[in-house]
C-alpha positions in Angstrom: 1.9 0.5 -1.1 3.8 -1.7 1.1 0.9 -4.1 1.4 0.3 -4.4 -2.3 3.6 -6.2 -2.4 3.0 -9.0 -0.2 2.2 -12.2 -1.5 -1.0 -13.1 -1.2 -2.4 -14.8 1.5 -5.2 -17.3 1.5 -8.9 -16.9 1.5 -9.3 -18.3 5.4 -6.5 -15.7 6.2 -7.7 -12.8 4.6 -11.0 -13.4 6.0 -9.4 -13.7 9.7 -7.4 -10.3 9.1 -10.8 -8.9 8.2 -13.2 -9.2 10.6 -11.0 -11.0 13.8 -11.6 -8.1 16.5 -8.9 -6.1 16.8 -7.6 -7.1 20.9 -7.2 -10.7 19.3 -5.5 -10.1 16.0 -2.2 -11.2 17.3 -3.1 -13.9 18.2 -3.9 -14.9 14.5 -1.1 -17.9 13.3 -0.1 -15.4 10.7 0.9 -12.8 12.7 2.7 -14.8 15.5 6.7 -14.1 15.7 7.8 -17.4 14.2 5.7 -16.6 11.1 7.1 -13.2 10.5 10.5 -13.4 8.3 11.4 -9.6 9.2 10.2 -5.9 10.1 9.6 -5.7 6.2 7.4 -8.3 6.3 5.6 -7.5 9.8 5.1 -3.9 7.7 3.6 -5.5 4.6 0.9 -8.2 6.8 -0.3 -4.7 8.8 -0.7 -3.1 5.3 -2.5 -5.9 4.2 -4.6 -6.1 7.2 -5.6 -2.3 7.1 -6.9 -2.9 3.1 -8.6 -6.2 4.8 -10.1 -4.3 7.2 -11.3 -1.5 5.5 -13.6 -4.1 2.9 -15.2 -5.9 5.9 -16.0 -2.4 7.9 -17.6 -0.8 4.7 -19.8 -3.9 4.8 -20.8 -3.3 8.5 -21.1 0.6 8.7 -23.2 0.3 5.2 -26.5 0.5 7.2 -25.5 4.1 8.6 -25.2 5.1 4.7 -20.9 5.4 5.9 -18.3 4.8 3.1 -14.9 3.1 4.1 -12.1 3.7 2.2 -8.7 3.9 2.6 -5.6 5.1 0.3 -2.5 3.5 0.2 -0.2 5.8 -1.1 3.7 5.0 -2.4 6.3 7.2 -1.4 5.2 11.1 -0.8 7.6 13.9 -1.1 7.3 15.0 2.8 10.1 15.1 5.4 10.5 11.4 6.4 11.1 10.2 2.8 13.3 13.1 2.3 15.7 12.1 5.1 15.2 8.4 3.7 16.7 9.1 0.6 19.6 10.5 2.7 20.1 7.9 4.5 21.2 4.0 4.6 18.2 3.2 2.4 18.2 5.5 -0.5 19.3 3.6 -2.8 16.6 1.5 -2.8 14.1 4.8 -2.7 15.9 6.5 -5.6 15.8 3.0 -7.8 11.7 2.8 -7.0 11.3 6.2 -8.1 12.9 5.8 -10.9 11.5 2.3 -12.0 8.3 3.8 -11.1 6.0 4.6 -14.0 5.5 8.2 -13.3 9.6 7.9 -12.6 8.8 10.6 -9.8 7.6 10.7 -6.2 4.0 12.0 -5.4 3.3 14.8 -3.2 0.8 15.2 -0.4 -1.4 17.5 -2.4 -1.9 14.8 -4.7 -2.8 12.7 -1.7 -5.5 15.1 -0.6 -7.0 15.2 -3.5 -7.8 11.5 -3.6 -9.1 11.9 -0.2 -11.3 15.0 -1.6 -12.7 12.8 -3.9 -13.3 9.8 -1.6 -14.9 11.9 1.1 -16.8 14.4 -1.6 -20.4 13.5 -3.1 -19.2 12.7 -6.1 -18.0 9.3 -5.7 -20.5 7.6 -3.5 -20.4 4.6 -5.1 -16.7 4.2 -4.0 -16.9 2.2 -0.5 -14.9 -0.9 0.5 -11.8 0.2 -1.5 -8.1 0.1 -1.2 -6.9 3.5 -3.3 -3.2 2.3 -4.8 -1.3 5.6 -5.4 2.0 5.0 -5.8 3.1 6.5 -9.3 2.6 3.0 -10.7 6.0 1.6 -8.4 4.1 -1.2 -7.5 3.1 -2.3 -10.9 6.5 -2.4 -11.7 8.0 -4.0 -8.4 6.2 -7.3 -10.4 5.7 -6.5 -14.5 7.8 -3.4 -15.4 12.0 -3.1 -14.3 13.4 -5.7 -17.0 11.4 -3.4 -19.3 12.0 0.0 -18.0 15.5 -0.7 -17.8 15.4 -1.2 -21.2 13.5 1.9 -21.8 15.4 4.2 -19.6 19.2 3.0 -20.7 20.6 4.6 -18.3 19.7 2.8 -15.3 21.1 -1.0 -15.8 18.8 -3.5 -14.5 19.2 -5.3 -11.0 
């Protein structure tokens, strides 16, 4: 979900995240050290780059009859967020779970059956996408924590 946050970026650099071959991607002016704020925001340009990616290489393995998808998911209830929301960070975990509009985490069944569906023949129309699945935490990262703190009293807003 990470890469859903970042701002976006502009046509010419999307389009270089895209289809610039992989060996000489860091060598891309937006990727370059002095252009990277922090570790946050090295995570959210690779995020953005696999969604980028994934749009220009449905476009090219098309011919073969392939589908290229890819699912971003938000934070799954498996061992590494687990420990996370023990740790120096959970804060921040527990307060997008609970902002989140499904106000729960998501669970790696639920992940698995996106990916059913994406790989399954019912959907093969679906090619080129970016699946979001993040119990709506991203929606609210930009439209919905003034309101939801309103809505869920309980919780002051930041």
């Amino acid at each position: 979900m990470s890469g859903h946050r970042l701002p976006a970026l502009t046509a010419e650099q999307d389009a270089a995240r895209a289809t610039t071959p992989a060996d000489a991607i860091l060598a891309l002016p937006q990727v370059r050290p002095a252009n990277v704020r922090d570790s946050l925001h090295a995570y959210q340009l690779s995020k953005r780059g696999n969604a980028l990616r994934v749009k220009a290489e449905s476009v090219r393995w098309s011919h073969r009859g392939a589908r290229v998808n890819a699912i971003s998911p938000g934070i799954i209830m498996t061992p590494l967020p687990r420990d996370a929301l023990n740790g120096p960070r959970g804060d921040g975990y527990r307060r997008m779970i609970h902002f989140s509009a499904a106000d729960r985490s998501g669970t790696p069944d639920e992940v698995a059956t996106v990916a059913a569906v994406l790989m399954g023949p019912d959907d093969s129309f679906i090619t080129g996408s970016d699946i979001l699945m993040a119990g709506g935490v991203t929606a609210s990262f930009f439209y919905g924590i003034s309101h939801l703190s309103k809505v869920r009293s309980d919780y002051p807003a930041a």
